[in-house]
N, C-alpha and C positions, 0 to 999 in steps of 0.2 A: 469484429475482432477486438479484442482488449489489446492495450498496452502492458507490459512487464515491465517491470524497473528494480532493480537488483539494489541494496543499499546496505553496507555492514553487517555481509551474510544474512540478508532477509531478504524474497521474494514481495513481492506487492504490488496487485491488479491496481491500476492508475483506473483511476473510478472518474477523475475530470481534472483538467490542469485550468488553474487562476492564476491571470497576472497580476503582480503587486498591486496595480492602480485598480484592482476590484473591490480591493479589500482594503483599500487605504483609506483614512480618516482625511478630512480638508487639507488636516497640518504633515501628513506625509506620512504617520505614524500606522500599526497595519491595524485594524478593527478585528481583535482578537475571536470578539463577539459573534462575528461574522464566518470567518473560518471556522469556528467549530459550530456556527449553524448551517453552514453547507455539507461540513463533516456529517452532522446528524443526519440531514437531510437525504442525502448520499448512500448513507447507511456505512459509510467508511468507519475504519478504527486509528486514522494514523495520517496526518500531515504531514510533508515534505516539503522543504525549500530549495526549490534548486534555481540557481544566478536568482533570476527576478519572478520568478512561478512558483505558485503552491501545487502540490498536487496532493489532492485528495484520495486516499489508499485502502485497501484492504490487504491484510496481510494474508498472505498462505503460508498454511501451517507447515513443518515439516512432518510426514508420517512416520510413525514407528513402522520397522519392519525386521522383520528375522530371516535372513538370510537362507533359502533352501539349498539342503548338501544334497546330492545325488547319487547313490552307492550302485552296487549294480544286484543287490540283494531287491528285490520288489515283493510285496506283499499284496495277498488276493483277499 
């Protein structure tokens, strides 16, 4: 089963969550180089930070749709 994670009206398959110290550099700093080669890796489109965790994402799309009306006229 996949995780979902909702973030400023966007959906998004949590593809793998990294904690800071994965992706940290010796000096503390995060190794940006690194996130977005897990990103690739992954096949993700979208990092997230949440508290002290990356999480590696794919966004789903929203679909177009059209509304069906229902009349009581039917056609054969």
């Amino acid at each position: 089963m996949k995780r979902i994670y909702y973030h400023n009206d966007v959906y998004y398959v949590v593809l793998r969550e990294l904690k800071g110290h994965q992706v940290s550099n010796s000096n503390g700093s995060i190794n940006m180089e690194a996130l977005k080669a897990w990103r690739d890796y992954l096949g993700g489109d979208h990092v997230l930070k949440v508290q002290d965790s990356y999480l590696i994402c794919e966004t789903i799309e929203e679909i177009d749709y059209e509304e069906i009306v229902y009349t009581e006229e039917y056609t054969i």
